[in-house]
ROPANU-478997 format. One record per residue (C-alpha): residue number from 1; x, y, z. Coordinates in Angstrom, 1 decimal, padded with zeros to 4 digits. Last residue first. Example, Ala and Ser with C-alpha at 12.3 -4.5 7.8 and 13.67 -1.06 7.14 Angstrom:
REC seq     xx     yy     zz
REC   2  013.7 -001.1  007.1
REC   1  012.3 -004.5  007.8
END
This chain:
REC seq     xx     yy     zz
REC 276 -049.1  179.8  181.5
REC 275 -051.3  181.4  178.9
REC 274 -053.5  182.5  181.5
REC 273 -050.5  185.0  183.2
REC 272 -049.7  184.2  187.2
REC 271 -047.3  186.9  187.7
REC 270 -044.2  186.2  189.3
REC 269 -043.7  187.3  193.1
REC 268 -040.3  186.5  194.5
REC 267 -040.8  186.0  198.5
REC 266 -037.5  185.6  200.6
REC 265 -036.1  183.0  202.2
REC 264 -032.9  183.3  200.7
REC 263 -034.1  183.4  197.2
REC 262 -037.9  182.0  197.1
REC 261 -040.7  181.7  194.2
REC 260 -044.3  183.3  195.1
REC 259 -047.2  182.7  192.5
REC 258 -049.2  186.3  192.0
REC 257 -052.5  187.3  190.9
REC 256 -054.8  185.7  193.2
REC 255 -058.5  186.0  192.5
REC 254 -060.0  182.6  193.4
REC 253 -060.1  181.5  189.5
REC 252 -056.4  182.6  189.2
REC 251 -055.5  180.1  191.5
REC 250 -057.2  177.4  190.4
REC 249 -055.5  178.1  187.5
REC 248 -052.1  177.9  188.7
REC 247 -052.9  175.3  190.9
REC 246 -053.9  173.6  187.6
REC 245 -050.5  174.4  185.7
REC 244 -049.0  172.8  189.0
REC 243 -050.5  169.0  188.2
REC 242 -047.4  167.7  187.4
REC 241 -044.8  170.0  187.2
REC 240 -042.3  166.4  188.2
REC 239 -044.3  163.8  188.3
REC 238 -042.2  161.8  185.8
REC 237 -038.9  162.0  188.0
REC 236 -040.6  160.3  191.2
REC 235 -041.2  161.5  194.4
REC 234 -043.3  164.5  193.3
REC 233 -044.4  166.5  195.5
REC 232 -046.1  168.4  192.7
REC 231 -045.9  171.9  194.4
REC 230 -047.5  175.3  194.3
REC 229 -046.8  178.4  196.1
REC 228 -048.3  181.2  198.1
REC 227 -047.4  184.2  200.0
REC 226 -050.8  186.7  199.1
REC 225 -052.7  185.7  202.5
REC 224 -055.1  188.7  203.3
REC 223 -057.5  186.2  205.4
REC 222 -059.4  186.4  202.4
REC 221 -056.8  185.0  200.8
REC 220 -056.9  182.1  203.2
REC 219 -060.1  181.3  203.5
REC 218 -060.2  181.3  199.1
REC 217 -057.2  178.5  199.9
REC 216 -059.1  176.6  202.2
REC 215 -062.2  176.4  199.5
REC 214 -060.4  175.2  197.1
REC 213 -059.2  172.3  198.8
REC 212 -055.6  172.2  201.0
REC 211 -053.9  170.2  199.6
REC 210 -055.6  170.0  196.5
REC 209 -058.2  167.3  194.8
REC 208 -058.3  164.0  193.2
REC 207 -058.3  162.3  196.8
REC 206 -058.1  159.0  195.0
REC 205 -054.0  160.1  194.2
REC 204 -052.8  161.8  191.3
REC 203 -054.6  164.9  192.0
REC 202 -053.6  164.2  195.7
REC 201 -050.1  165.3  194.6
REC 200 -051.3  168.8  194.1
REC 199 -049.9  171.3  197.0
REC 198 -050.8  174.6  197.1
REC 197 -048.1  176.1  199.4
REC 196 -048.9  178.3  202.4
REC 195 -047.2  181.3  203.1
REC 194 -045.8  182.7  206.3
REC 193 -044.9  186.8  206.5
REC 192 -045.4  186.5  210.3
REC 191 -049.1  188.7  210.5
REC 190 -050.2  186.9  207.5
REC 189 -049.6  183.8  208.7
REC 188 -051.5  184.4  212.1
REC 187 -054.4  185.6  210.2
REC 186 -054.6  182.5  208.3
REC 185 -054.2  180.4  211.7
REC 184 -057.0  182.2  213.7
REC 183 -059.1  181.4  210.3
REC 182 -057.9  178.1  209.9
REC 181 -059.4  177.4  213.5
REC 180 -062.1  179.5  212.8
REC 179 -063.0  177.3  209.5
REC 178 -062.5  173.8  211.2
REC 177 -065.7  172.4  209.1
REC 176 -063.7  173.9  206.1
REC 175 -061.7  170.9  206.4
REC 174 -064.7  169.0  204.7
REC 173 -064.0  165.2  205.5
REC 172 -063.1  162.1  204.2
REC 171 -063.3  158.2  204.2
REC 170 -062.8  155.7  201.2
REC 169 -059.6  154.0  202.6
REC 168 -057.5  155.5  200.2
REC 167 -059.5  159.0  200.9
REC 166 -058.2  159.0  204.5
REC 165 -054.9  158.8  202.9
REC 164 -055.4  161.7  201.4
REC 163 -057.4  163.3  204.0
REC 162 -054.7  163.2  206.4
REC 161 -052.4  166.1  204.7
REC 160 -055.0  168.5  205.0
REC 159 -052.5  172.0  204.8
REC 158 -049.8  170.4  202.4
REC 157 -046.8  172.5  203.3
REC 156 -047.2  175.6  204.9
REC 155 -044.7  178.6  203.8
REC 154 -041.4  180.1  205.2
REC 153 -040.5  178.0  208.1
REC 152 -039.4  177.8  211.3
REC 151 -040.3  181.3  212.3
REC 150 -042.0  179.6  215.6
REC 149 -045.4  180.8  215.4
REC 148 -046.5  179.4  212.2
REC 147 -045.2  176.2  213.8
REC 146 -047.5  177.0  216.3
REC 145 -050.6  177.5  214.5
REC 144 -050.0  174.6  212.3
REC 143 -049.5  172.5  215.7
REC 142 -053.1  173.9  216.1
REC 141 -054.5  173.1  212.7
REC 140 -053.4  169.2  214.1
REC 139 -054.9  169.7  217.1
REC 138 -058.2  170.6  215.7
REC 137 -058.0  167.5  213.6
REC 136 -057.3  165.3  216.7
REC 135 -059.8  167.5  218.5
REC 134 -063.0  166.3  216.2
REC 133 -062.0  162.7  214.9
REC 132 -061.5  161.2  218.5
REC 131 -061.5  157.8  216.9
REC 130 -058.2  158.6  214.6
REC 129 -056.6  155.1  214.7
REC 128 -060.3  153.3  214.1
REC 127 -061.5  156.2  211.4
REC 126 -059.2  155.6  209.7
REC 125 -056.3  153.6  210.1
REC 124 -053.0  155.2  210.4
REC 123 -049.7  154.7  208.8
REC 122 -049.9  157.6  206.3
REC 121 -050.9  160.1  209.4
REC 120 -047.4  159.7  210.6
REC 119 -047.3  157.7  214.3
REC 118 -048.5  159.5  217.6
REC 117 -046.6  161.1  220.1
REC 116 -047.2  164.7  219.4
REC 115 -049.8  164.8  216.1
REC 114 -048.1  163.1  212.7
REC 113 -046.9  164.8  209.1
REC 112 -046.9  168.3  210.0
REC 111 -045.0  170.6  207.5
REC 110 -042.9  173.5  207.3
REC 109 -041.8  174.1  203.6
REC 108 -038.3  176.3  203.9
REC 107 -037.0  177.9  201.2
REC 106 -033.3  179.1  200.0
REC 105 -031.6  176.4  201.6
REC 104 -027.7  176.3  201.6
REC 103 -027.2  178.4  204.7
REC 102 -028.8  176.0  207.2
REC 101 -030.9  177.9  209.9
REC 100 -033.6  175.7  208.9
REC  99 -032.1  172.2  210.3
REC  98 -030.2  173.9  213.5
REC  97 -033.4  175.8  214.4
REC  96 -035.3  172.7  214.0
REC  95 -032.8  170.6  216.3
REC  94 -033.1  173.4  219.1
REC  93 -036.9  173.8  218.7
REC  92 -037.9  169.7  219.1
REC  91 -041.6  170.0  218.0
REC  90 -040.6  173.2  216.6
REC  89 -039.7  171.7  213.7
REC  88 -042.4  169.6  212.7
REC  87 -041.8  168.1  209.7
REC  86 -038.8  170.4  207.5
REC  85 -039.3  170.3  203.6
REC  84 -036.2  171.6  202.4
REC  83 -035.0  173.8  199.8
REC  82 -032.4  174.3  196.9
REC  81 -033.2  176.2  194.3
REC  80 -032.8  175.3  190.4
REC  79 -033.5  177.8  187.3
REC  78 -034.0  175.1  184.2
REC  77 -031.9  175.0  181.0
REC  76 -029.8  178.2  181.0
REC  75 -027.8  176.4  183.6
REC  74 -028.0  172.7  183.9
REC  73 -024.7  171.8  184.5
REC  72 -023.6  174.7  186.9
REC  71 -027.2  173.9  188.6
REC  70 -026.2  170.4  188.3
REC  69 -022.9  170.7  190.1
REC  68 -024.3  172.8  193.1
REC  67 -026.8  170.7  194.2
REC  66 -024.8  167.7  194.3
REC  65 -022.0  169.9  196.6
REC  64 -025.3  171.5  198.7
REC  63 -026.2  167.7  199.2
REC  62 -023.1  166.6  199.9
REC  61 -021.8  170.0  202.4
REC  60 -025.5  169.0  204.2
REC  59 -024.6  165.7  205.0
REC  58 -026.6  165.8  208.6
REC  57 -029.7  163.6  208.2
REC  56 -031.8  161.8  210.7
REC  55 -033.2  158.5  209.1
REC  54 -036.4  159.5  207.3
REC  53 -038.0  155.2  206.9
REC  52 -036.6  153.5  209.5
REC  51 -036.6  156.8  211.7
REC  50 -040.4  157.0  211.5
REC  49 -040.9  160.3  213.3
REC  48 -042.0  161.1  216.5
REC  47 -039.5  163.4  218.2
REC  46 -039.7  165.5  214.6
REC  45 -036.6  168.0  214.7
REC  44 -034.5  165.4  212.4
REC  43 -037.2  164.8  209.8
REC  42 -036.0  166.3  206.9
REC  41 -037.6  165.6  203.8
REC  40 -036.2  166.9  200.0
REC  39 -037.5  170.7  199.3
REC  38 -035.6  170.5  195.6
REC  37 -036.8  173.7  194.5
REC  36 -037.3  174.2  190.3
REC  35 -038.2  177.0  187.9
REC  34 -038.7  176.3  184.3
REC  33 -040.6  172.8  184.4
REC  32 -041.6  171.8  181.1
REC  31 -042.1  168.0  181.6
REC  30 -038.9  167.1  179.9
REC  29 -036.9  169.7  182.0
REC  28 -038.6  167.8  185.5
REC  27 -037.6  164.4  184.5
REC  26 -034.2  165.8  183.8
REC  25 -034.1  167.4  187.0
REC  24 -035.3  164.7  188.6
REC  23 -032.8  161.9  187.7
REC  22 -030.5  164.5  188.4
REC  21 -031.3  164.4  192.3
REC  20 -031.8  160.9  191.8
REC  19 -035.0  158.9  191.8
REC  18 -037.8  156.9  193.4
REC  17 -038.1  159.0  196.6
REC  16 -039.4  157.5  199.8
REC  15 -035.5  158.0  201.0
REC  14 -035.6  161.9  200.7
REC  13 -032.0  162.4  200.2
REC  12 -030.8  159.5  198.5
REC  11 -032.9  160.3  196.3
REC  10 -035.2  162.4  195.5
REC   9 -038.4  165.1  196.7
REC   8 -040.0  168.0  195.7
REC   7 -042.3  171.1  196.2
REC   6 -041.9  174.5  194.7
REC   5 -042.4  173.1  190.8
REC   4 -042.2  176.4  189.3
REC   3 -043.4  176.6  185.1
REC   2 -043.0  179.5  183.3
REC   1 -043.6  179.2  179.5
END
């Protein structure tokens, strides 16, 4: 049965991560995974990011070198991609360019972690860090907008990002409030051949819901978006696949057919079938 996990992290490339690079592929064999991207973080283009916790990162040839022996290793077993998940590239536009433009990566996920000058949205307290609750979100669907803009990526990672750690602290919001905002963006995606993923690690979190919600995700195909993918984000080796049967369905419920896998930043379309 197919299976593609299009968002997910190890070590000691993605130092949040609980496991290895093969650590992860096993965990993500035993839980049925048939397709696989590693999209580990890089934070190097983000002017704002943590650097104790995503030092910059340059070893691509040992990454790509990992890579490369366990898809050898692995073959027949599990189909295995190489990716990144890039935060805020065109934040600084020279070091994103260098990060995405490397040859290695067959996917980019563009994400924004934190607003311009102001600390990830994990750190934050809510609502007392993010009192201006209105244009701080808007902001953050703008920074979408232009990252969408840039070329920097090839899909949108985790679209809401905020609300699930907003929902650890028992607060939340309907994103659809911002509708013209995503709307503007949507329409902007499709005009760039930019995807948004379906993430689902706030299934496994007190959000209990995607990134975006349901009803972002109907926005965005009515927008005309077809380029999407789903991810676990899994940090560690036993949530790998988990949760991406349900974007599957949830999918299929809003009138997709298609799930989108990469090769050189380029859209594969599979089929979503119900006995997935």
């Amino acid at each position: 049965m197919f299976l593609a996990d299009y968002h997910t992290h190890c070590l000691p490339y993605s130092p949040d991560a609980s496991c290895t690079m093969e650590e992860a592929v096993q965990g993500a064999i035993k839980n049925g995974v048939t397709h696989l991207c590693l999209t580990n973080h890089n934070e190097n283009a983000n002017q704002d990011a943590p650097y104790d916790q995503f030092p910059p990162f340059y070893d691509w040839e040992g990454m790509e070198r990992e890579f490369l022996a366990l898809r050898e290793k692995y073959q027949g077993r599990i189909d295995l991609r190489l990716g990144c998940e890039v935060s805020s590239p065109h934040y600084v536009p020279e070091e994103g360019r260098i990060v995405c433009g490397q040859p290695m990566f067959d996917f980019i996920i563009g994400s924004i972690h934190n607003l311009r000058s102001a600390r990830d949205f994990y750190y934050l307290n809510y609502p007392e860090d993010f009192d201006n609750f209105r244009p701080a979100v808007e902001k953050y669907i703008d920074e979408y907008i232009n990252l969408t803009a840039s070329g920097m990526c090839d899909v949108l990672g985790h679209i809401g990002y905020m609300q699930k750690y907003m929902a650890r602290q028992g607060k939340g919001f309907d994103l659809m409030f911002f509708e013209d905002r995503l709307r503007e963006l949507f329409r902007l995606c499709v005009e760039r051949g930019v995807g948004i993923e379906v993430n689902t690690s706030a299934l496994r979190d007190a959000l209990s819901d995607f990134m975006p919600p349901a009803a972002v995700v109907k926005l965005y195909r009515e927008c005309g978006g077809e380029i999407i993918t789903v991810g676990s984000d899994a940090h560690q080796a036993q949530d790998y696949g988990q949760g991406v049967r349900e974007g599957y369905e949830l999918l299929l419920s809003l009138g997709f057919s298609y799930v989108c896998l990469f090769k050189n930043h380029k859209p594969e379309f599979v089929r979503i079938g119900k006995d997935m």
